[in-house]
C-alpha positions as CSV (number, residue, x, y, z in Angstrom):
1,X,-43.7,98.1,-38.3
2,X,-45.2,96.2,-41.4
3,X,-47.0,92.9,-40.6
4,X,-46.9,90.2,-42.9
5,X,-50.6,90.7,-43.6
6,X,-50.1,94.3,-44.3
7,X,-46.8,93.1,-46.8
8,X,-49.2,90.9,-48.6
9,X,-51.4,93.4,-49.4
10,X,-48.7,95.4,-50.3
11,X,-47.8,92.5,-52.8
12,X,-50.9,91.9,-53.9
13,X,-51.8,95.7,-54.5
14,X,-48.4,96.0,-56.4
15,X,-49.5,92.7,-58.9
16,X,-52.6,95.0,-59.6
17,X,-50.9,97.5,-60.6
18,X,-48.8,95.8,-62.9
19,X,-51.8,93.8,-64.2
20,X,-53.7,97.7,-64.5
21,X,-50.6,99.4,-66.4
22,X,-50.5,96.3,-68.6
23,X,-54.1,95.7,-69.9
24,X,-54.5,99.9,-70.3
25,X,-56.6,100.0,-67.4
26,X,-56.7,103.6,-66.7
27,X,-59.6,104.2,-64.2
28,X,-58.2,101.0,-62.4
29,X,-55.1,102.4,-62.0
30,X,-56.2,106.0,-60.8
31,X,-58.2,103.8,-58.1
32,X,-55.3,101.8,-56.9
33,X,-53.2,104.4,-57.1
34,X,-55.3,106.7,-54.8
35,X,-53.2,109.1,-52.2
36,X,-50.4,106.6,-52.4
37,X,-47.0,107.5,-52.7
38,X,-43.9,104.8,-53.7
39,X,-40.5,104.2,-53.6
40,X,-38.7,105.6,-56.4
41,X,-37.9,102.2,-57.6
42,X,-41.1,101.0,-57.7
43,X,-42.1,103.8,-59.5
44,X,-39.4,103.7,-62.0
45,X,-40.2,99.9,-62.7
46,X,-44.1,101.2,-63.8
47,X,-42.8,103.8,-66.0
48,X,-40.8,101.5,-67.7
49,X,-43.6,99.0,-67.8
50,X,-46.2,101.7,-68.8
51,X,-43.6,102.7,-71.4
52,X,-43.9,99.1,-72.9
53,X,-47.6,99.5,-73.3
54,X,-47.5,102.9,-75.1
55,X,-50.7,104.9,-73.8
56,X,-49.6,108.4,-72.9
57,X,-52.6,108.5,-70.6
58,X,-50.9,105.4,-68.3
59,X,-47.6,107.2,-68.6
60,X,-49.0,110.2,-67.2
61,X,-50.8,108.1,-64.4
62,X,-47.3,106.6,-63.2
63,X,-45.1,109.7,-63.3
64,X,-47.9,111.6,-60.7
65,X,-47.1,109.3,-58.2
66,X,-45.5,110.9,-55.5
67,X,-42.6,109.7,-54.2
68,X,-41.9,108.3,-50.4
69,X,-40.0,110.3,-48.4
């Protein structure tokens, strides 16, 4: 079970992310990315994001993410 301390980190890991994808951040991204898998929306909300930003490099960062199962 997630704890609300362990949801905020989620959150706050997320928001980095985003912030990563959108300032072309690429070896910020690989590190918060690191052995993480995500839900395919999620996922599918980055590409699109990353897709806004047009750097192949970002693109290719997001679609290796492995997906939950």
């Amino acid at each position: 079970m997630e704890t609300e301390h362990t949801h905020n980190q989620s959150i706050a890991n997320f928001a980095a992310i985003k912030t990563a994808i959108a300032n072309n951040e690429e070896a910020l991204l690989k590190e918060l990315l690191a052995d993480q898998a995500m839900p395919e929306l999620e996922k599918s909300y980055l590409i699109d994001l990353a897709g806004l930003g047009n750097d192949p490099a970002i693109l290719k960062i997001i679609k290796d993410i492995p997906l939950e199962k």
